[in-house]
C-alpha positions in Angstrom: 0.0 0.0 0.0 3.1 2.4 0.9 4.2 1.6 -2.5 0.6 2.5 -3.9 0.4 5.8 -2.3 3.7 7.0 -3.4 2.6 6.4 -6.8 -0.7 8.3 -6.6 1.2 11.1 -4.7 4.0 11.1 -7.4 1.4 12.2 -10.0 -0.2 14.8 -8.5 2.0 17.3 -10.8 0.9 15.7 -14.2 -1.8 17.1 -16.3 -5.8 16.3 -15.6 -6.3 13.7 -18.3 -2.9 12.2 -17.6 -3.5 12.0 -14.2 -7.3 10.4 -14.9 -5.8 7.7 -17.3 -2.8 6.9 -14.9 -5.4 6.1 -12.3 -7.5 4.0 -14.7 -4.4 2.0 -15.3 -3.8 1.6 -11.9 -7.2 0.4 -10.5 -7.6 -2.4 -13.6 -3.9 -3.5 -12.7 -4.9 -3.6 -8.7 -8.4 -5.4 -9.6 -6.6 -7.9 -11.6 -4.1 -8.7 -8.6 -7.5 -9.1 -6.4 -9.0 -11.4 -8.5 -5.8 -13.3 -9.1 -5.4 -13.9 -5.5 -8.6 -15.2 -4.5 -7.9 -17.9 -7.5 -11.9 -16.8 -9.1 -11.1 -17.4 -12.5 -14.3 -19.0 -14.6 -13.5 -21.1 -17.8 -16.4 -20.2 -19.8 -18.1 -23.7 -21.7 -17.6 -23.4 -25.3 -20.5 -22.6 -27.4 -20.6 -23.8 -30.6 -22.1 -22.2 -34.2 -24.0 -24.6 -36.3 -25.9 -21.9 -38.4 -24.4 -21.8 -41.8 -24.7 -18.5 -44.1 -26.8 -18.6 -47.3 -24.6 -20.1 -50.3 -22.9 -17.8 -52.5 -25.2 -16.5 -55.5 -23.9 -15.5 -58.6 -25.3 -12.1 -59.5 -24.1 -10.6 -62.0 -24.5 -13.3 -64.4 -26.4 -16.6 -64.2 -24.2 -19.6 -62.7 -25.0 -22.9 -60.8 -22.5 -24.7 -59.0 -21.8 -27.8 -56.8 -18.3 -28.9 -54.7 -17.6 -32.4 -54.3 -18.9 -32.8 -50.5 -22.5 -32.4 -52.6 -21.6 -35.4 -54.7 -23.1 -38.3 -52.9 -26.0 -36.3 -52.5 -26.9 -36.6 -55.9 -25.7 -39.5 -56.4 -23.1 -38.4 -59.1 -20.2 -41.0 -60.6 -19.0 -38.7 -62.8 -19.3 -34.8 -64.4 -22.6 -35.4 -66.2 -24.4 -36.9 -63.2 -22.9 -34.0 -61.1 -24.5 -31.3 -63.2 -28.3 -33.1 -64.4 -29.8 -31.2 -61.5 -28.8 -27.7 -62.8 -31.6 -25.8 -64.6 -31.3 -24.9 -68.2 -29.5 -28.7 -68.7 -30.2 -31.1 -70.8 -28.1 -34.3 -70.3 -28.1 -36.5 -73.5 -27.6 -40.1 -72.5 -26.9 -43.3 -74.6 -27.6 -45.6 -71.3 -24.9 -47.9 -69.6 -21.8 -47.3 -67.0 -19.6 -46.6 -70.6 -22.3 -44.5 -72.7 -21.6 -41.2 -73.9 -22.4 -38.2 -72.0 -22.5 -34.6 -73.7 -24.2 -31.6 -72.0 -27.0 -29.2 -73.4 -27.4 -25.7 -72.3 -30.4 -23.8 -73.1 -30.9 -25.9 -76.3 -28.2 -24.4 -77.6 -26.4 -27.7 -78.0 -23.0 -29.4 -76.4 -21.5 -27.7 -79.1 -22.0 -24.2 -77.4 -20.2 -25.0 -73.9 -17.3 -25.2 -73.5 -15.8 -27.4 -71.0 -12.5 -25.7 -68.8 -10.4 -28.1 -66.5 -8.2 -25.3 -64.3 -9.4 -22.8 -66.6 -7.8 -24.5 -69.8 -10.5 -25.8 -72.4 -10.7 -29.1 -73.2 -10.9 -29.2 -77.2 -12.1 -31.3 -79.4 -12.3 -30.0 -82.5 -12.9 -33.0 -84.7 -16.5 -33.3 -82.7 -16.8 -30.2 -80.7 -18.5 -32.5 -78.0 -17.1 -33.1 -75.3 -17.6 -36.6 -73.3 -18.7 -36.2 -69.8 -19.1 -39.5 -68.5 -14.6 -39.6 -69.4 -13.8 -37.1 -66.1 -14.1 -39.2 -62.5 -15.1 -36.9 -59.3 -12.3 -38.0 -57.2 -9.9 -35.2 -57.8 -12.5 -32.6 -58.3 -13.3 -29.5 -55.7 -16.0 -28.1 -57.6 -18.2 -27.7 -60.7 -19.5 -24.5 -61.8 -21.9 -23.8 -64.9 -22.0 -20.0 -66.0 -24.6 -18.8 -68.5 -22.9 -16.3 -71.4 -19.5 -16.5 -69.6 -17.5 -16.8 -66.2 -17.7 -12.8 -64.3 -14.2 -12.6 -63.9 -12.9 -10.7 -66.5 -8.8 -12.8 -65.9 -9.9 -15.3 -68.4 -8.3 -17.0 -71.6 -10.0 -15.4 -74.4 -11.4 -18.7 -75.4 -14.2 -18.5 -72.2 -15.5 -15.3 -73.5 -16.0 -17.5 -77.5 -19.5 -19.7 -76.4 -22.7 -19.2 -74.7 -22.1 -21.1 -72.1 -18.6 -22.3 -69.8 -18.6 -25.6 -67.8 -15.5 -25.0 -65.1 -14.3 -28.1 -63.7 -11.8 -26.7 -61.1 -9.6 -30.1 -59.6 -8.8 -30.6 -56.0 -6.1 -28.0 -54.9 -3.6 -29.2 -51.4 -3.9 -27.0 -48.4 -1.1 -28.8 -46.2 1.2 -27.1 -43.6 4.1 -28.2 -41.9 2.7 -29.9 -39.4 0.8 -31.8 -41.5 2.7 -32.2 -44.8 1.3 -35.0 -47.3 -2.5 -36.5 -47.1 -2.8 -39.7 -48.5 -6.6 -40.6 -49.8 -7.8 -44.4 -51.1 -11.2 -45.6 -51.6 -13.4 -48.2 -53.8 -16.6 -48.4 -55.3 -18.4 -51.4 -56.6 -21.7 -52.3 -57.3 -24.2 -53.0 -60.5 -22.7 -53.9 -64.2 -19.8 -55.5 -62.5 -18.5 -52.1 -61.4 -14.9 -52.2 -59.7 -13.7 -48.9 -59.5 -10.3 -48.5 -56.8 -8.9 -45.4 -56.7 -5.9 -43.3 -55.2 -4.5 -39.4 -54.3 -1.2 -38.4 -52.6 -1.2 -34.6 -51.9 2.6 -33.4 -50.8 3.7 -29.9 -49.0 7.3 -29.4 -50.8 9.3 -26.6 -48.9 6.7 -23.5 -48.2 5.7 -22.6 -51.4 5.0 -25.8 -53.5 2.8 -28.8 -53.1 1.7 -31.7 -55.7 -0.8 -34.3 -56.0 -1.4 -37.5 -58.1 -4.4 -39.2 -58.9 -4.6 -42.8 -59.9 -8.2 -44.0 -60.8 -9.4 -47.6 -62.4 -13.0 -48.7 -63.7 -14.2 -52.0 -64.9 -17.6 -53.3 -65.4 -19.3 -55.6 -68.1 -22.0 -53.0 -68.3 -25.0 -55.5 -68.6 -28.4 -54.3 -67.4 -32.0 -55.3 -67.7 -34.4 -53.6 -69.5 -38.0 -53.5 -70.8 -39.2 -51.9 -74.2 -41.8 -49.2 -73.9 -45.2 -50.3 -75.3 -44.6 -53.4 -76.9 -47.9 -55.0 -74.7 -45.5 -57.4 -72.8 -43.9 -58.1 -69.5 -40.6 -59.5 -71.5 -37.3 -58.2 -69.8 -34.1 -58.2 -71.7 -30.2 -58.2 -70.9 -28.7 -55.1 -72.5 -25.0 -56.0 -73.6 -22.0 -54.5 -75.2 -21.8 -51.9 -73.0 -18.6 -53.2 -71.2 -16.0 -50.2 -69.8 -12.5 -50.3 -68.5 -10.5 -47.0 -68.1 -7.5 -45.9 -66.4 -7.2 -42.5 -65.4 -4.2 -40.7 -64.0 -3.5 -36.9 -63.2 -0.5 -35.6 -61.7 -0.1 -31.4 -61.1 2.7 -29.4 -58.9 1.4 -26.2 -57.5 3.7 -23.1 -56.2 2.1 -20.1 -55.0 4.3 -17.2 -53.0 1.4 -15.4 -50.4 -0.8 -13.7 -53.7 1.8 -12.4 -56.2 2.7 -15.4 -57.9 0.4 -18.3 -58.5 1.9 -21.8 -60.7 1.1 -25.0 -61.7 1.3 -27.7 -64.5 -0.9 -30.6 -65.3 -0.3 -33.9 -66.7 -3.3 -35.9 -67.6 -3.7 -39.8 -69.0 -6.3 -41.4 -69.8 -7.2 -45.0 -71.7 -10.3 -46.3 -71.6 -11.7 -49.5 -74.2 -15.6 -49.6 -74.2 -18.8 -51.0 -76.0 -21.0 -48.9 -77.6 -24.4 -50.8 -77.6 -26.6 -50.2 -80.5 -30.1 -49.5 -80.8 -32.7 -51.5 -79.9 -34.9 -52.0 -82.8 -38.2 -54.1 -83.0 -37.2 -56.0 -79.8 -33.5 -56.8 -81.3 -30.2 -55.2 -80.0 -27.6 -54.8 -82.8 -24.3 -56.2 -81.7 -23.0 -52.6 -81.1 -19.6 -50.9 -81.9 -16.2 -50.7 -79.9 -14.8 -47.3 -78.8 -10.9 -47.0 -77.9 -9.9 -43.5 -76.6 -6.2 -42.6 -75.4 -5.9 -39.0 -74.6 -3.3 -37.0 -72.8 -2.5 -33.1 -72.2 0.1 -31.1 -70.7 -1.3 -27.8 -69.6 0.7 -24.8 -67.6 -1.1 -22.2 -66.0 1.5 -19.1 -64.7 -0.6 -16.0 -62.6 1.1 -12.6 -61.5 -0.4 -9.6 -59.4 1.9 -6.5 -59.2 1.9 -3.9 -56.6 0.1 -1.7 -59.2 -2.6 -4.2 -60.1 -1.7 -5.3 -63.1 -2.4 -8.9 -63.5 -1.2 -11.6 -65.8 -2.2 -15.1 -66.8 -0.7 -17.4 -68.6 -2.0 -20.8 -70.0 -0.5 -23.5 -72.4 -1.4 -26.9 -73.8 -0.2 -29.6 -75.8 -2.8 -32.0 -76.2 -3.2 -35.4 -78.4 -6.5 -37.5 -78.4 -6.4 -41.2 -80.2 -9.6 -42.9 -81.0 -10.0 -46.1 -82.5 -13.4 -47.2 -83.9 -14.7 -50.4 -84.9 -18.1 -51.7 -86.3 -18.2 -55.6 -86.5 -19.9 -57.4 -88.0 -20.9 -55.3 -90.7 -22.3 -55.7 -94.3 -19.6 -54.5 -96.9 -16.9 -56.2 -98.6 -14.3 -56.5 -95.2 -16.7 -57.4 -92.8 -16.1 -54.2 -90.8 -15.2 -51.0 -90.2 -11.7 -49.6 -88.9 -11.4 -46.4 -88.1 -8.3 -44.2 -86.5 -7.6 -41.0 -85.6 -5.3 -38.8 -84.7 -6.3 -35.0 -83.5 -3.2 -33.0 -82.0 -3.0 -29.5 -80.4 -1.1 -26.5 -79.6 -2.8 -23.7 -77.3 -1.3 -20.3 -75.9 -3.1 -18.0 -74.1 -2.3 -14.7 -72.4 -4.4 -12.4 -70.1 -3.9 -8.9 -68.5 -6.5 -6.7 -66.2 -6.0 -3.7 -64.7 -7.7 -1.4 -62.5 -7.5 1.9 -63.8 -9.7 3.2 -60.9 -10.6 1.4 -58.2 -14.1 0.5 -59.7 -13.0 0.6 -63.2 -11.2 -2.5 -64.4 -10.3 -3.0 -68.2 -9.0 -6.7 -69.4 -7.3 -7.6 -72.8 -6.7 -11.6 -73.8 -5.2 -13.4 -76.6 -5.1 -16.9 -77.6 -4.2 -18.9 -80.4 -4.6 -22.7 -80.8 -3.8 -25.1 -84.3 -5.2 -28.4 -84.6 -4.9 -31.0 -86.9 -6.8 -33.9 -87.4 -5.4 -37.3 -89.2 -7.2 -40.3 -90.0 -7.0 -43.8 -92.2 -10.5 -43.3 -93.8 -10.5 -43.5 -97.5 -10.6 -39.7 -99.1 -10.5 -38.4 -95.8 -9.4 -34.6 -95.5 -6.8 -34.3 -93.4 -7.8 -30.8 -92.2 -6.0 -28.8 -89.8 -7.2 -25.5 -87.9 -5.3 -22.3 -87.1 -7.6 -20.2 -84.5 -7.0 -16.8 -83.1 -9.4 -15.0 -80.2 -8.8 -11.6 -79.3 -10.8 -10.3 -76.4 -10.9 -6.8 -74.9 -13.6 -6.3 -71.0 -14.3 -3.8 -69.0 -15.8 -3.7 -65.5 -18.0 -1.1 -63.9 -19.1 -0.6 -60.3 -21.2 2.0 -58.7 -22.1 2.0 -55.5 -25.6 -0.7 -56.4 -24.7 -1.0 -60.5 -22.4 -3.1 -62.2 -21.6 -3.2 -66.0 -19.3 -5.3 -67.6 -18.5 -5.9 -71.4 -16.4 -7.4 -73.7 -15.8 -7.5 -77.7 -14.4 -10.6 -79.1 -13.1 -11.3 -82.8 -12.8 -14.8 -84.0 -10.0 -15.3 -86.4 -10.3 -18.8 -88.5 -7.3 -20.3 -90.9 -8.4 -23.6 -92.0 -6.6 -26.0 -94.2 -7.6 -29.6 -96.2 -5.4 -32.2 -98.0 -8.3 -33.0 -99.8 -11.9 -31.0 -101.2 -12.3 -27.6 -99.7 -11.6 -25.5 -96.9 -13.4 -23.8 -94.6 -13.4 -20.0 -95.8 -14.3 -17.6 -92.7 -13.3 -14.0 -92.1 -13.1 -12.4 -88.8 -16.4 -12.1 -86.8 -16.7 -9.6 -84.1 -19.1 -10.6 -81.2 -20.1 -7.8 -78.1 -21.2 -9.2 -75.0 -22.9 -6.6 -72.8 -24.2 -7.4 -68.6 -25.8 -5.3 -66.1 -26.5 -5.8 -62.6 -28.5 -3.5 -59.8 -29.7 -3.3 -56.9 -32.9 -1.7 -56.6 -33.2 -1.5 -52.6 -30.8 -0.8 -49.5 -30.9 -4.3 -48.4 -28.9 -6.4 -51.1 -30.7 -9.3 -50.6 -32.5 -8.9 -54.2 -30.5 -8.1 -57.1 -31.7 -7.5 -61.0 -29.5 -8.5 -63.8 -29.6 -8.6 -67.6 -27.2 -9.3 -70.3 -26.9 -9.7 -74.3 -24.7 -11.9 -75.4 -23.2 -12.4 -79.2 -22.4 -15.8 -80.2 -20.3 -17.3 -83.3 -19.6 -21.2 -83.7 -17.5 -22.4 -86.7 -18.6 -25.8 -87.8 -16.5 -28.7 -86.3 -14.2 -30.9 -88.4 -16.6 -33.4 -87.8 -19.5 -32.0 -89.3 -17.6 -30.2 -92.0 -15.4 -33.4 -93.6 -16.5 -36.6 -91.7 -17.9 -38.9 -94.6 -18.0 -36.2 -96.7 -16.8 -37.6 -100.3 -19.3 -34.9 -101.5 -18.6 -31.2 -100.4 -20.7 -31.0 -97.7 -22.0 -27.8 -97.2 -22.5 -26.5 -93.1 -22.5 -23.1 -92.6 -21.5 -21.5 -89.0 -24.2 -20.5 -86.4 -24.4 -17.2 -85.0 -26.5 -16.7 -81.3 -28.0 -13.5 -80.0 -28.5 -14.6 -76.3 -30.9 -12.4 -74.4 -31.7 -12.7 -70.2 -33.1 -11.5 -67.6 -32.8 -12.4 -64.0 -33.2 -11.8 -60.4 -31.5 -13.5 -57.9 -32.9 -13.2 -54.0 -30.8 -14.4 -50.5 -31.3 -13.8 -47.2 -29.9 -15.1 -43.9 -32.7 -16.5 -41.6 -33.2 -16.5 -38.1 -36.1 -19.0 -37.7 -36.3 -22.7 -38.2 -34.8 -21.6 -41.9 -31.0 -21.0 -41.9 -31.2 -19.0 -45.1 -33.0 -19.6 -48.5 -32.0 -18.3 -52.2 -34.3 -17.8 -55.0 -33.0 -17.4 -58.6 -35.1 -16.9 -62.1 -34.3 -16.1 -65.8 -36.0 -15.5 -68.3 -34.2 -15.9 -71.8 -34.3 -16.0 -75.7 -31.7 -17.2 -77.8 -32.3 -16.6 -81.6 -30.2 -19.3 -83.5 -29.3 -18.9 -87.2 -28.1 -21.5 -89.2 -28.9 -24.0 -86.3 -26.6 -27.0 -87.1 -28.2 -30.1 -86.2 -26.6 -33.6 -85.2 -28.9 -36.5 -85.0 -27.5 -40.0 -84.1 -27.3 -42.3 -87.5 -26.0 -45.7 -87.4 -24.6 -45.8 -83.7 -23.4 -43.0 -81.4 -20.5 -42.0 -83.0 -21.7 -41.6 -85.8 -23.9 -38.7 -86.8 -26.0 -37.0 -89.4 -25.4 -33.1 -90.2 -27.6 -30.2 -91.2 -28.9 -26.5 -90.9 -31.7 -25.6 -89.8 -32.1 -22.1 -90.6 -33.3 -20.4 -87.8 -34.3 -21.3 -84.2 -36.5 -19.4 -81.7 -35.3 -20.8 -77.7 -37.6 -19.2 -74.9 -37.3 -20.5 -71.8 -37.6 -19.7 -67.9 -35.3 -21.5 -65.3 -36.3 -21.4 -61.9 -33.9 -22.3 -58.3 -34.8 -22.4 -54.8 -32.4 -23.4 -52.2 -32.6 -23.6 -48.5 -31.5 -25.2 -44.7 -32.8 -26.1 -41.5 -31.2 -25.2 -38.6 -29.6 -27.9 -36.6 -31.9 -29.1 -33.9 -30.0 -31.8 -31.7 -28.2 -33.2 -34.0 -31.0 -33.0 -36.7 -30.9 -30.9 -39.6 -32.3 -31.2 -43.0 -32.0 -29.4 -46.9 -33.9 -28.7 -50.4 -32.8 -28.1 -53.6 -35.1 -27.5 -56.4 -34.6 -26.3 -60.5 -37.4 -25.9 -63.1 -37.0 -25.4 -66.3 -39.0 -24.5 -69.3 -38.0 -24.5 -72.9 -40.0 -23.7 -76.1 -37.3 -24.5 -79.5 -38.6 -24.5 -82.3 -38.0 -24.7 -85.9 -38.9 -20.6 -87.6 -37.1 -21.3 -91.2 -39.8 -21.9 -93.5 -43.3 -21.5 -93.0 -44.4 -24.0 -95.7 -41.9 -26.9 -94.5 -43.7 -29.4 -91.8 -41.5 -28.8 -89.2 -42.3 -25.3 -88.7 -43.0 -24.2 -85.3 -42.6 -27.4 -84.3 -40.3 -28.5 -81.5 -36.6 -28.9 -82.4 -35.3 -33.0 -81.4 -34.2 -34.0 -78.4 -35.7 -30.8 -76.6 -37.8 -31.2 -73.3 -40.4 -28.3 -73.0 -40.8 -29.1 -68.9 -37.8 -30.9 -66.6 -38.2 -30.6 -62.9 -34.9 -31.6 -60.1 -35.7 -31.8 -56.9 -33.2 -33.1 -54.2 -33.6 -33.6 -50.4 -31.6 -34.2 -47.2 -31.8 -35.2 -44.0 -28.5 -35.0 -41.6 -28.1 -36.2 -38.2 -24.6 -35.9 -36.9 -22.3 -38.2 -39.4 -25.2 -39.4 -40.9 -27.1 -38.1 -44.3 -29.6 -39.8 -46.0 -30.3 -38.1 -49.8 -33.5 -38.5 -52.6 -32.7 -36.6 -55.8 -35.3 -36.9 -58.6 -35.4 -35.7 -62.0 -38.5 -35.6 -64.0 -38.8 -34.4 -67.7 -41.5 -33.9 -70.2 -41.2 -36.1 -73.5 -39.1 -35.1 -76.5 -39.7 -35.5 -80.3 -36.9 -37.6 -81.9 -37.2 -35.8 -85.5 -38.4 -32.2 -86.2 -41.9 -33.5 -87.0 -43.6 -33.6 -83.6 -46.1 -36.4 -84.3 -46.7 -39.2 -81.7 -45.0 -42.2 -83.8 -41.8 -39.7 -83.0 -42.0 -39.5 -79.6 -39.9 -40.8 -77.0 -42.2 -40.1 -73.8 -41.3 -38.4 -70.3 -40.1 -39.9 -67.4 -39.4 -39.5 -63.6 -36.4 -41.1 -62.1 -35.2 -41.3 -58.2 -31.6 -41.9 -56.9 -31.5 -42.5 -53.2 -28.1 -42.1 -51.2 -26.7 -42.6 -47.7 -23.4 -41.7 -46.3 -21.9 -42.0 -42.9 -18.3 -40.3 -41.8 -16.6 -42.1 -38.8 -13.4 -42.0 -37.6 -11.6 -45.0 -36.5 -8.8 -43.9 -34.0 -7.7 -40.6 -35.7 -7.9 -42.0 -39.4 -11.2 -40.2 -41.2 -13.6 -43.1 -42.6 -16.7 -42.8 -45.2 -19.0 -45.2 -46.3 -22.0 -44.6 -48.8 -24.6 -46.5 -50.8 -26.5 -45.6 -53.5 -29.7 -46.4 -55.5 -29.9 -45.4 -58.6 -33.3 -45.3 -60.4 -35.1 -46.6 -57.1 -38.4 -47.5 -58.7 -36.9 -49.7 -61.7 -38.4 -46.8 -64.1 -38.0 -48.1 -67.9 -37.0 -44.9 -69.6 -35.1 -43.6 -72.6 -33.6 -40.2 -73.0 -32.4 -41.2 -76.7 -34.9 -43.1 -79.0 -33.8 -47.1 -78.8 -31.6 -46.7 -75.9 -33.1 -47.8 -73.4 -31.2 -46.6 -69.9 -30.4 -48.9 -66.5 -32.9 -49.7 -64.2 -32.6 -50.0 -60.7 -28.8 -50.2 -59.8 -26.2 -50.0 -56.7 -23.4 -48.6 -55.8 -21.0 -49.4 -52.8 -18.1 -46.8 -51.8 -15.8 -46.5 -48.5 -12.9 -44.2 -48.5 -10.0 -43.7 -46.1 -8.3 -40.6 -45.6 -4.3 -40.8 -43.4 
């Protein structure tokens, strides 16, 4: 206490304020002592938060996405099964564990999206359509689906050249030192003869670089039952041919110093040997064709932010895809067909963005890719395609607006051993987006946007089988659509919930059309002069709040689509629906979580589609409604993470086709655990 008062006496000299925040000092420092001694320190029990925020909505333009916890729920083996529940989609499916996959976005066809893995396209320019059912979920974070193109303006120039941008973004390390590697093995198994072991080693190198390889295997002999639509009978048959076995391996090395410089470079294999089963006509399966596939890519992806704010991407590819095809038995002088190919390519991209204010940012890209195609098919072209984008974007932000636009022009070389080029000169196409915010609160936000849209016939549809000149011409879009998107944090029973809807025209001119002809691979090729798309796409999304343990979720995506055929009023097909085009397709999917435990329904329901242009009932391949039902359970056994799902697909044994004569599984299962050191 002498001590004490000496102090206090000590400071009667100093200023007021000094001497008021001396004394404040003072009595916390003597209050703490008191409480220290009489040993009345209260550990507080922890608390914990279970309330989750409302997901993140894209506003400016329309996108859907889905991460790769989400994956069991719907059930999803591989891209195309992740992405059926988005609206606007339009999965077309030949049926089987092996059959081909190809996405279509607002009835603009697969040809129209392009698909990006790490932001690099994945091109195919002999067929422009991409195979979904080839790319495995294991090394995937997330999926995301943007309508026009991605927001970000730090894009190659090549995601600004379609109407719509599939981003598959891969699973990215986040190890420290004390936890350097992460070593992941699982296996499914289940209907077809499905095996399907797979393997990822993630590794911390030093503090600035990591890398992580995949190893995936599939087998199965791809047989299913199945029952043919209105035949009057019970009879069940075994579909065959349909046997797949793939091997899949990706390998990248990541370095990234804090934000300024971001790298990494991708090695990807894959091999797969598969049936194609044919159609099923009067009651009789044709014996089906084999498809061999051996791709692999190099890509390089090099990001730098200066102190100014310039920023710079750079992306590069070397890519070759092998296909082998063969039709056996068939009816010409060998017995068979035998068919190889060869498509190589060379892609360079570079990026720059700037802020020249600090809501003002401007974005220039350039890419160039050359492609050429070889095969052993008598009179066969030999084409090869030299392809230049040049982009320029801008970005605008008031305080609740937001314009963004970009201008791109298509540059197109194209060259032929044999017949005749492709002649195209530059095309110039404007994208323009606007976003506001008509209130305070920025729960609800408007958007619009116009988008330009040029597509050079593929290589495919241009020379395949062509021993005539075949005439295509390219397809120019005018995208219109507009949007609101609604989300709100909830303090109720609800955690949050999320509304989305767009309404949208796309006018299509010279609509090239691919119908399946004598199997799957093979296809038929034509114009259809103009094409009128309306549509509406509807989202609702929302959570429960966790109630002892207890919580549950809902998901829901309508879409409507009117396509029809406006190029001659005197033709048969006019105004008539375009093939393959649903007018109604509902998703719905549900959870229910309690603790480690979730238990999933997704189900899908679509209208029927006309097979031709002529929409009479002999063409008609009628609607269905199919549910998947899904269960996983995470565990851990000592300190080693453990997960272990089932899933039923088709849980009803629906008989359905999405493509005339191919009819899909029926009711099927699928086993997984997974192991994570």
């Amino acid at each position: 206490m002498r001590y004490r008062n000496s102090i206090i006496c000590s400071i009667k000299h100093f200023p007021l304020r000094v001497k008021m925040m001396l004394l404040a000092a003072l009595q916390l420092l003597a209050s703490s002592a008191v409480l220290a001694q009489g040993d009345t320190t209260r550990h507080l029990k922890e608390v914990p938060i279970t309330a989750a925020p409302a997901p993140n909505v894209h506003t400016l333009l329309p996108a859907q996405q889905i991460s790769n916890k989400d994956f069991v729920r719907y059930s999803a083996f591989n891209v195309a099964d992740a992405i059926r529940n988005f609206a606007g989609v339009n999965i077309k499916d030949y049926g089987g564990i092996g059959g081909l996959k190809t996405v279509s976005v607002r009835s603009l066809g697969s040809n129209h999206t392009t698909v990006l893995f790490d932001g690099v396209r994945i091109n195919d320019a002999q067929t422009g359509q991409i195979d979904l059912s080839k790319f495995n979920l294991n090394n995937v974070q997330e999926i995301t689906l943007y309508n026009g193109q991605p927001e970000n303006l730090l894009q190659p120039a090549r995601s600004f050249a379609s109407a719509s941008v599939l981003s598959i973004t891969t699973l990215r390390p986040a190890l420290t030192a004390a936890k350097p590697y992460q070593l992941q093995a699982g296996v499914k198994g289940g209907s077809f003869g499905l095996i399907n072991p797979y393997l990822q080693l993630q590794q911390r190198i030093g503090n600035n670089w990591q890398f992580v390889i995949n190893g995936n295997y599939m087998k199965a002999n791809g047989r299913y039952k199945y029952k043919v639509d209105n035949d009057g009978s019970d009879t069940v048959f075994t579909r065959r041919h349909g046997d797949v076995r793939s091997i899949q391996t990706d390998a990248a090395l990541y370095y990234n110093k804090k934000d300024s410089s971001k790298f990494n470079i991708h090695f990807n294999y894959y091999d797969s040997e598969r049936g194609l089963p044919g159609a099923v006509i009067l009651y009789t399966e044709s014996y089906g064709q084999r498809l061999n596939n051996t791709d692999i890519f190099l890509q390089a992806g090099y990001e730098h932010t200066w102190k100014s704010g310039l920023q710079l991407l750079l992306n590069s590819k070397l890519s070759q895809l092998k296909t082998r095809y063969l039709d056996s038995p068939y009816l010409n002088t060998q017995g068979y067909i035998l068919e190889n190919y060869k498509q190589r390519e060379a892609y360079q991209s570079v990026a720059l963005a700037y802020h020249l204010t600090s809501n003002w940012q401007v974005s220039y890209a350039a890419d160039a890719s050359f492609t050429k195609v070889d095969a052993d098919i008598n009179k066969y072209a030999h084409p090869s395609r030299f392809t230049i984008f040049n982009v320029i974007g801008s970005n605008l932000s008031f305080s609740r607006w937001q314009l963004q636009g970009s201008l791109l022009q298509t540059n197109i070389h194209e060259t032929v051993k044999k017949g005749s080029a492709l002649q195209q000169s530059a095309v110039l196409s404007p994208t323009l987006v606007v976003t506001v915010q008509p209130f305070v609160n920025p729960n609800l936000k408007i958007r619009a946007f116009y988008k330009n849209v040029f597509r050079a016939p593929t290589l495919d549809e241009l020379y395949y089988f062509a021993f005539v000149q075949r005439v295509i011409k390219p397809e120019f879009v005018n995208q219109y659509d507009l949007g609101a998107t609604y989300s709100k944090n909830l303090n109720g029973f609800l955690e949050y919930i999320t509304f989305t809807t767009d309404v949208y025209y796309n006018n299509v001119r010279n609509k090239i059309l691919a119908i399946p002809n004598r199997n799957p691979a093979v296809f038929s090729f034509s114009n259809l002069g103009r094409v009128d798309i309306k549509g509406i796409d509807l989202g609702i999304k929302t959570q429960t709040r966790q109630q002892n343990g207890w919580a549950a979720s809902l998901n829901a995506n309508y879409t409507y689509q009117q396509a029809i055929d406006v190029s001659d009023q005197v033709a048969a097909t006019y105004l008539e629906q375009i093939p393959y085009t649903p007018k109604h397709t509902l998703a719905l999917n549900a959870g229910l979580n309690y603790k480690q435990l979730g238990v999933y329904l997704n189900q899908v329901l679509s209208s029927g589609r006309y097979y031709t242009g002529n929409n009479l009932s002999d063409y008609l391949v009628p609607g269905y409604s199919v549910s998947d039902a899904s269960a996983v359970y995470k565990f851990l056994n000592g300190k080693t993470p453990l997960q272990a799902s089932i899933e039923v697909n088709n849980l009803f044994n629906t008989n359905y086709s999405i493509i005339r004569s191919y009819p899909m599984p029926g009711r099927s299962y699928r086993l997984s655990i997974q192991i994570t050191i």
